[in-house]
N, C-alpha and C positions, 0 to 999 in steps of 0.2 A: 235503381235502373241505370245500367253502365251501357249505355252508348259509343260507339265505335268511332272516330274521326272519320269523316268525309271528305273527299275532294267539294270544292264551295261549290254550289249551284242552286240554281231557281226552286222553291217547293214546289214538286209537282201538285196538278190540282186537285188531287186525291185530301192533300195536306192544309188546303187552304180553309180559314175558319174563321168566319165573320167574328165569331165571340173572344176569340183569340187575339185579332187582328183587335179590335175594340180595346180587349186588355193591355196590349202592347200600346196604343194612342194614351188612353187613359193613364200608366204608369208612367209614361217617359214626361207627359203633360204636368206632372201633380209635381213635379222639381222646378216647372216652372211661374207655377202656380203659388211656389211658398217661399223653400229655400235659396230662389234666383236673385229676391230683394237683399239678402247679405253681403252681396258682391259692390250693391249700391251706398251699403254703409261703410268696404271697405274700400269704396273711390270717396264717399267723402270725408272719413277720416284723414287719408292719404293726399286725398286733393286730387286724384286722377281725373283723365278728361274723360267724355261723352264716348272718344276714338278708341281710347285702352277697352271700356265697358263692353264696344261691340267687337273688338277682335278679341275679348276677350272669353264672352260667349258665346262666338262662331269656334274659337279653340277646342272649348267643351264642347259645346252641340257635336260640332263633328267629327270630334277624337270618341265621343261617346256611341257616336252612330256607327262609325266604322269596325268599333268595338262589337256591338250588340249584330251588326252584318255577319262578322267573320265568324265569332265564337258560336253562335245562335245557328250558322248555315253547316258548321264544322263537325258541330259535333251533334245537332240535333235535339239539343234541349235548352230551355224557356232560358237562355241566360242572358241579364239585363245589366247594362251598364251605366255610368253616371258617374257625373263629377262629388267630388270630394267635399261635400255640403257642410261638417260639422267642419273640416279641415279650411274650410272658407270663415266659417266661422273666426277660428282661429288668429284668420290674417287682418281679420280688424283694429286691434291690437299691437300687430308684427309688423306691417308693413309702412306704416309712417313713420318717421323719421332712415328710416333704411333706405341707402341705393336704390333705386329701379332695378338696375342690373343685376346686382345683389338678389335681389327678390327671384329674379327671373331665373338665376343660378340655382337656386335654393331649391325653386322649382324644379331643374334637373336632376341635382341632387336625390332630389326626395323621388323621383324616377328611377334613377337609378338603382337607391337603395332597393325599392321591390322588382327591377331588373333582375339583379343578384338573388336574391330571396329566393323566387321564381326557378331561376334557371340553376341555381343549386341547389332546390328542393329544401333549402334553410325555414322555407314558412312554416312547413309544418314544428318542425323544431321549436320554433320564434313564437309560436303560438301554447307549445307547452310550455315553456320555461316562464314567458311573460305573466307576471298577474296578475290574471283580468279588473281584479279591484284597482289597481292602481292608474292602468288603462283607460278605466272607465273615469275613474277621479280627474283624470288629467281632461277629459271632455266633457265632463259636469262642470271642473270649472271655467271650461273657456266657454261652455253652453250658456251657465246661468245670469252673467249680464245682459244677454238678450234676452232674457225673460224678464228681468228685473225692471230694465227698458219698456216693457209691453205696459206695466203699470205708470212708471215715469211718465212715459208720455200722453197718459191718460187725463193729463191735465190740461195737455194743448185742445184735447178733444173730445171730452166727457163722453157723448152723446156715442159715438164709433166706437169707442176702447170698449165701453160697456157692450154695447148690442154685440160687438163681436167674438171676445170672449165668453157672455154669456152663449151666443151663440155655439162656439168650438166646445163647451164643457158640452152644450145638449147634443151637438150632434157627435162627440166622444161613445156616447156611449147608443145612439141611434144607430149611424152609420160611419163607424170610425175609418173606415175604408178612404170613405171622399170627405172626411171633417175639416182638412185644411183648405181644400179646392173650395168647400161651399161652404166656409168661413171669408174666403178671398171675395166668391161670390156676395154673400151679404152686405162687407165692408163696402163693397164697390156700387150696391145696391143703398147703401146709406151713405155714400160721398154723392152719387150723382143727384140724390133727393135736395140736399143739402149745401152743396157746394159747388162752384163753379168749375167743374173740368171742363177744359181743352184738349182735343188730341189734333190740333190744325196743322201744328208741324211736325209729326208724325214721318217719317222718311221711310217710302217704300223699295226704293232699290234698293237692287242684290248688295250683299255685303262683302266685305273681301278682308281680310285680315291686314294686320301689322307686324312686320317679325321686330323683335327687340334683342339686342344684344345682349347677352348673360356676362357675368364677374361672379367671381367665386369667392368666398371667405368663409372661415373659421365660425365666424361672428354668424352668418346666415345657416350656415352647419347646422351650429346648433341650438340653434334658436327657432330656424323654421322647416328644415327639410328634417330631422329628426323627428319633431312631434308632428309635423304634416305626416307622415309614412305610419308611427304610430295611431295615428285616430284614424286613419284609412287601413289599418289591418284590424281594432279592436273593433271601429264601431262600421264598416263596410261588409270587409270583407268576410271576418269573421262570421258577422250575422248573415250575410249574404248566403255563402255555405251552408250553413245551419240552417238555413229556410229551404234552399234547394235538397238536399239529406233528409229533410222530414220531409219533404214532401216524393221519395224514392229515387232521387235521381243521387247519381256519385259523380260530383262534377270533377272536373280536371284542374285541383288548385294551383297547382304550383303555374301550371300554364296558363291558367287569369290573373295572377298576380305577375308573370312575367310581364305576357302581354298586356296587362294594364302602365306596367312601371313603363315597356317600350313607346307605349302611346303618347304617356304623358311627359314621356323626353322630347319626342317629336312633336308635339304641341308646346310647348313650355313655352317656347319663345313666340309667341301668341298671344302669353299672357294666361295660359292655361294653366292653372297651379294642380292640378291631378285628375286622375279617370279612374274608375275601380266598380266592382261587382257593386249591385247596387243592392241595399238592404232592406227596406220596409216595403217602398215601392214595389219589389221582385215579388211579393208574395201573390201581386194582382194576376201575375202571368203564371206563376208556376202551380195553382190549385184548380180544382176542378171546373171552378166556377169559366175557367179558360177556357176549357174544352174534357170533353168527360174522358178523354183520349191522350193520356198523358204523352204516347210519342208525336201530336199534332203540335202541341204548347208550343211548343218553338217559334210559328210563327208567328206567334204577337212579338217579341223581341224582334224579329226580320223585318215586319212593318215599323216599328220605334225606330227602326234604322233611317228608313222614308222620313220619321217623322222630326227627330233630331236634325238628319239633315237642312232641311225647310227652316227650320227652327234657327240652324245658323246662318244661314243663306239672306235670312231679314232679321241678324241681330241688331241693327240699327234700329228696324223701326220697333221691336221689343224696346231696347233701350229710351228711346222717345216715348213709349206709351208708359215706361212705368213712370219716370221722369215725369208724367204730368202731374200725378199721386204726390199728395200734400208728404212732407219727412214725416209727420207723426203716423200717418197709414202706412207707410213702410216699414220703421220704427216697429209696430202692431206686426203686421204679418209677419217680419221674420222672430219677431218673440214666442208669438203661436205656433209658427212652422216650426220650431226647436223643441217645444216644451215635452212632447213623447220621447223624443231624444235623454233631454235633460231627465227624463221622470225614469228608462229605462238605467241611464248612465248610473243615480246614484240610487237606487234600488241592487244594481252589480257591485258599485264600489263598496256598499257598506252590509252585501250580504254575507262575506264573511268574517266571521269575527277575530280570526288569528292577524288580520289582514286588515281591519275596521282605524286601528290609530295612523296607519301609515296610508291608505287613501283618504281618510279625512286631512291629514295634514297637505297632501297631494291638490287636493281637492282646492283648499283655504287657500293655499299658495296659488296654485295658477289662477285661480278669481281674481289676485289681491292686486294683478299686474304689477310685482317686483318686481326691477330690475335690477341684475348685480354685475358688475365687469362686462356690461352691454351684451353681455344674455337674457333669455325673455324667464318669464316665470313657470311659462310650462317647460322649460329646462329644468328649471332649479325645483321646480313640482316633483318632475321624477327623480330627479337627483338626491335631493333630501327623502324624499317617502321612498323611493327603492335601498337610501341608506339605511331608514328603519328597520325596514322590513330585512334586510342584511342582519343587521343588529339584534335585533331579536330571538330570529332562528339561529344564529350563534350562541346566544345565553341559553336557548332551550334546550341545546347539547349537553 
């Protein structure tokens, strides 16, 4: 379905659709529901304050929201946007011992790099040439110590890690749709039985962001705006496309990937480290179950606009509520919230076999957190396994 760009305006109320509007709430919710606690292992690995955590999810919320407004009103189909989940991942790892500033650079960088991409039409290029095993390896390894983690910390907590895991395998395959939200659900149903939560200092005024000053380096290069850019085109946007395509629509890549990179420059120094098409999530808004009326869909993304917003508006008092949650229950949720990620990443990396020695080496490597000449391992992940994969198809000549 190829949709025409529009001038932005209101859906008329021909187009408005409770089930629509529902799936739009529901999908932009389920990122805060799982993948938002990563952000809280990468302030505490880092040490960041309470102040970075909330301007830094007012950045997202509302570089995401203005995203899903404009693209969603423009061109009249179900497209959803969201921060950079596996690529947060990533930064747990990255961002301690490195600059502030540095980081915050990195973050433009890695902006700009899908600026470019975008507006030279290079993505689609970037997407043949790239391969996807090696891609996906380089986010299986930065995936799997959060999973690895979800067992670890099973010892702070017996009684939680079990029920909730058990819980996420049953409803995997029940209702895989909502299995992390009503995995969050359970946990939070097994701490309040159990444990003493507080939410007394909980901060309800409106929020208002931080700008930071950015520094640029070589060292930030390529260490984190390179592989941030790459896991937000393998494992976003990619799949993002490929879910809107099957489900008939022909969305306008090169122009979400622009406008995704322009966002997350103009947010960066916020502390927002990326925005992009969003992948798993999107599937809620863009099938039937939306509305039976595929040129309606669009409105549940216009509503997540509402809802993102709001969403940054009280990122302090999100930050305060998760902040009451013991580290091993957070620890838990983002292990869980990863593990389809992690399960689709190396089922891609190692389903080709011409291609299997050099994302597994990919792979080993950026898990192992090598550091070489104060580059990170998912550098040297793709460096060495795209060396392979060089090597190889050269002797096959």
């Amino acid at each position: 379905m190829q949709n025409q760009p529009t001038f932005i305006s209101f859906p008329p109320l021909k187009d408005w659709s409770l089930s629509a509007a529902v799936a739009g709430i529901l999908a932009s919710t389920m990122g805060y529901a799982g993948p938002l606690v990563i952000l809280f292992q990468v302030a505490e690995s880092a040490n960041l304050s309470s102040e970075v955590l909330t301007s830094w999810i007012w950045g997202m919320s509302i570089a995401s929201g203005l995203l899903c407004g404009w693209f969603s009103l423009r061109y009249r189909m179900p497209l959803l946007f969201a921060w950079n989940a596996p690529g947060s991942a990533l930064l747990v790892t990255l961002v301690p011992g490195m600059p502030w500033s540095d980081v915050i650079g990195a973050y433009i960088m890695s902006g700009g790099i899908l600026l470019l991409l975008g507006v030279t039409g290079a993505f689609e290029r970037l997407v043949n040439r790239l391969p996807l095993a090696l891609a996906a390896a380089l986010l299986a390894g930065i995936l799997v110590n959060f999973s690895l983690d979800l067992f670890s910390k099973m010892t702070q907590a017996p009684l939680l890690g079990l029920v909730m895991f058990a819980g996420y395998i049953l409803l995997r395959h029940l209702l895989p749709r909502y299995a992390i939200m009503l995995t969050v659900a359970i946990g939070v149903g097994v701490l309040a039985l159990n444990y003493d939560l507080s939410f007394q200092q909980v901060d309800w005024q409106i929020s208002t962001p931080h700008w930071y000053m950015p520094s640029f380096s070589l060292t930030a290069l390529f260490s984190i705006s390179i592989p941030l850019m790459l896991v937000a085109v393998s494992g976003q946007f990619i799949t993002g496309i490929a879910i809107l395509r099957q489900d008939k629509y022909s969305p306008p890549s090169n122009q979400i990937v622009a406008g995704s990179g322009l966002m997350s420059i103009l947010f960066a120094p916020t502390a927002c480290h990326g925005v992009n098409l969003s992948a798993i999530t999107a599937a809620i808004c863009t099938g039937p179950d939306a509305n039976p009326d595929p040129k309606k869909r669009y409105f549940g993304p216009a509503v997540a606009m509402l809802w993102y917003i709001m969403f940054g508006l009280f990122s302090a008092a999100l930050v305060s509520v998760i902040q009451a949650f013991p580290a091993a229950f957070i620890a838990m949720v983002a292990g869980i919230a990863l593990l389809g990620a992690l399960e689709g990443s190396l089922s891609t990396a190692l389903s080709q076999p011409t291609d299997r020695e050099a994302a597994l080496c990919t792979f080993l490597i950026t898990a192992s957190d090598l550091s070489l000449l104060g580059l990170s391992s998912a550098f040297w992940g793709l460096v060495i396994g795209g060396t392979i994969i060089v090597v190889q198809r050269y002797l096959k000549k």
